[in-house]
N, C-alpha and C positions, 0 to 999 in steps of 0.2 A: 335548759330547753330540751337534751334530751330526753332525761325522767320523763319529761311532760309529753314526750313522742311515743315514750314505751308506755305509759299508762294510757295514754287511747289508743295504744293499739292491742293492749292486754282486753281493753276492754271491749274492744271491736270486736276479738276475735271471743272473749263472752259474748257477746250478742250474737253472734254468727253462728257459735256452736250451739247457739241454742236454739237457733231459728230453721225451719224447715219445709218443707214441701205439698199443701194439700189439694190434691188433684193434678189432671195432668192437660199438657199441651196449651192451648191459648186460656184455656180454664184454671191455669192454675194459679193459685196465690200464696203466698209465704207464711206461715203461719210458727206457733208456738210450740217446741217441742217437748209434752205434756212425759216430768218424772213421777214416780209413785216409791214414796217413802214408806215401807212397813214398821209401824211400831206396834211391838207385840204387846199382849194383855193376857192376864193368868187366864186360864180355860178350867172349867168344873172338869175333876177327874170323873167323879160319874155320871153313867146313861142319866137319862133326862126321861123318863116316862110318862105320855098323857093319853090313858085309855091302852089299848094292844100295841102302840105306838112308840118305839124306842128312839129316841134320839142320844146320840156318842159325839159329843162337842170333840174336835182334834185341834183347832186353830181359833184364835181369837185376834184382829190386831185392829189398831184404828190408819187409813193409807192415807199420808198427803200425798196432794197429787199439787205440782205445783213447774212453774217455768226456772227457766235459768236464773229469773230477775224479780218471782215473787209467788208467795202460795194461791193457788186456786180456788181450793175447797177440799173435804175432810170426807172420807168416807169409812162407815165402820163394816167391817166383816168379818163374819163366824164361818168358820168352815167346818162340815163336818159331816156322819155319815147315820143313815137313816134307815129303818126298817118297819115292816108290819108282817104281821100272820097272815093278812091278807093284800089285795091286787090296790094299791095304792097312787090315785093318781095324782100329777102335779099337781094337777087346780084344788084338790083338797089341801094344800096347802098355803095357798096363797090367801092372805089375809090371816095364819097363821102365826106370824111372828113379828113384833113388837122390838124395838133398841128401848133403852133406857136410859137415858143421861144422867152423869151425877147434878146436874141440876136441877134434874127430876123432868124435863121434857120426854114426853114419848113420840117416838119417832118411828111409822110404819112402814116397816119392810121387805123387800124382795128376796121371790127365792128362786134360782137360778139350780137347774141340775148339772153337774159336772164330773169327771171323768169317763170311761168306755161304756160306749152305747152298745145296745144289743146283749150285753152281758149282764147288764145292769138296769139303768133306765133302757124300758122299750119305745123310741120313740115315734110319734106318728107318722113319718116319709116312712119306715120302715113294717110299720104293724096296720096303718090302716087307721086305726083309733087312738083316741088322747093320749097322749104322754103318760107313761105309768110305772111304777115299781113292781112288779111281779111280788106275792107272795112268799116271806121269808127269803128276799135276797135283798144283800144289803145297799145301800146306793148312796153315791156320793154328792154332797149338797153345797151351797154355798146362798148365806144371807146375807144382805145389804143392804144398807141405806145411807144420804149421805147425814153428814153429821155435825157438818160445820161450814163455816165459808173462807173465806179468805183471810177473814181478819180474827177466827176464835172455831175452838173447836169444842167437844164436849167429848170427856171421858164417858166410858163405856160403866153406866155400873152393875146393870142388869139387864137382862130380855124375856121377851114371852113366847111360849111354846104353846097353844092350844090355851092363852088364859091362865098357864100356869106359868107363876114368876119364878125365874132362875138368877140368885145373887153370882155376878162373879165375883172369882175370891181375890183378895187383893192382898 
């Protein structure tokens, strides 16, 4: 009978530490406390060129994102850093880049600028006009899309850059 005490209460306090907080005061309600699993994936060592356009892959990984008690969904992301000879905006990117599954689905994705602003991306609370990359500075990027659900996920086998296909190496 004890065993049988400590195992719900091992288990209770699994569900407890996994349960959390979203929103606040008479609003709020208990919710699922979402982890992100990184598993990494070879990255091309070299630039990626399409047109004046250099792209420098640094990070390739596929994230579960899942609860205490089961996986969510799958998302893949490339992380990596970008440049042009000339004044580059976000929105010429978007619709830029393509996932590839090895089961041969494609899947279209987002791109998200990150790291210091102002130094890098100029962005528009700050300039007035679109989001943009300045003219030969480099700027840091990040793709995604997700890639799986709950129950399967799809390796990562390749992506597109402006139409041009990039194998990752495996």
């Amino acid at each position: 009978m004890a065993s049988a005490a400590r195992i719900l209460l091992a288990c209770s306090l699994l569900i407890l530490g996994g349960c959390t907080v979203k929103g606040q005061g008479k609003g709020s309600t208990p919710a699922w406390k979402m982890y992100q699993i990184e598993h990494p994936q070879p990255a091309p060592a070299d630039p990626i060129r399409s047109g004046s356009v250099e792209l420098r892959v640094k990070q390739v990984f596929l994230e579960e994102n899942k609860t205490a008690l089961a996986a969510s969904h799958w998302v893949a992301r490339i992380r990596g850093t970008i440049v042009s000879p000339d004044k580059l905006p976000v929105s010429a990117l978007s619709g830029a880049f393509t996932m590839i599954g090895k089961n041969g689905k494609v899947y279209q994705a987002h791109v998200s600028t990150v790291g210091p602003g102002r130094r890098t991306w100029q962005h528009q609370e700050h300039t007035g006009e679109p989001t943009h990359l300045p003219g030969n500075v480099p700027g840091d990027l990040e793709i995604w899309c997700q890639i799986g659900d709950d129950k399967t996920n799809d390796d990562l086998e390749a992506f597109t850059f402006r139409g041009l296909r990039v194998a990752l190496p495996r």
